[in-house]
C-alpha positions as CSV (number, residue, x, y, z in Angstrom):
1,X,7.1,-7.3,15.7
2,X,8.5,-10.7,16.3
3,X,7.7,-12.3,13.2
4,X,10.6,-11.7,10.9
5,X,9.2,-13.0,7.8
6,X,5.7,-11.3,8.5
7,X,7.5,-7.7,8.8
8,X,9.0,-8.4,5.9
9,X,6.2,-9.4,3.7
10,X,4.5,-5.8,5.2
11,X,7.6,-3.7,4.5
12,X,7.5,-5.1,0.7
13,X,3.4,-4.5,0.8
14,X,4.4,-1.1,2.1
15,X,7.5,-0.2,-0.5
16,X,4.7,-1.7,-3.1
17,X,2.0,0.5,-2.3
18,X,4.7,3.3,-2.6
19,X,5.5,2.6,-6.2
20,X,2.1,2.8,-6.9
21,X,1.7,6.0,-5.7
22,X,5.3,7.6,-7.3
23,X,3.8,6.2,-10.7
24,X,1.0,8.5,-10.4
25,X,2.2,11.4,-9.2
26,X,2.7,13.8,-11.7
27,X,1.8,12.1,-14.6
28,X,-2.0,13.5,-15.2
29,X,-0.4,16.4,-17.3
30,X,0.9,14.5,-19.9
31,X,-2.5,11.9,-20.2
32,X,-5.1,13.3,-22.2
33,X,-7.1,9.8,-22.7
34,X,-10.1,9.3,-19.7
35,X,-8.6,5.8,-19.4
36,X,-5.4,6.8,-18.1
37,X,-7.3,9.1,-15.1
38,X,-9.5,6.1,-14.4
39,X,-6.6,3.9,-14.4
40,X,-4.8,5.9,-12.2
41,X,-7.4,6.2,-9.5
42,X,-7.0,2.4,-9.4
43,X,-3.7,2.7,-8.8
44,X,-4.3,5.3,-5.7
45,X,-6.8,3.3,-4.5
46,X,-5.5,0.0,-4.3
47,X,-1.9,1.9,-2.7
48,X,-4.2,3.2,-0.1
49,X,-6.0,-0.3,0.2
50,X,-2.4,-1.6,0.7
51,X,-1.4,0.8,3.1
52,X,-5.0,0.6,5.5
53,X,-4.4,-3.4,5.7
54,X,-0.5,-2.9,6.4
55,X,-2.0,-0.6,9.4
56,X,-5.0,-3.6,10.4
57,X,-2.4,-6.7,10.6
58,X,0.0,-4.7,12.4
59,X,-2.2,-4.2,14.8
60,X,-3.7,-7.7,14.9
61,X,0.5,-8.8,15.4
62,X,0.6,-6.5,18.3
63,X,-2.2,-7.2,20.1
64,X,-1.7,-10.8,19.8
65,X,2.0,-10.4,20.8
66,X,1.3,-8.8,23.9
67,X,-1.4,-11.3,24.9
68,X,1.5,-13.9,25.6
């Protein structure tokens, strides 16, 4: 990728979506409230959102990098 500032703003999207998902790992035992379940299949969800639309405008980059 060419785009130095783009690869950056993915890398941080990336380390992001990561967090997410360390802050939910694990921690189910210690919740006993429904709200903290529901809260942290948000928090999977929108990691894996991340991650899928990382994947989709890294593509996009590519394809339009080897058109020229």
């Amino acid at each position: 990728m060419k785009n130095g500032g783009c690869e950056m703003h993915l890398m941080d999207a990336l380390d992001a979506a990561d967090r997410l998902l360390e802050l939910t790992n694990g921690r189910t035992d210690a919740c006993d409230h429904d709200d903290c379940m529901v809260l942290d299949g948000i928090m999977r969800d929108c990691a894996m959102k991340i991650r899928r639309s990382v994947a989709v405008v890294e593509r996009q980059v590519l394809e339009t990098e080897n058109h020229h």
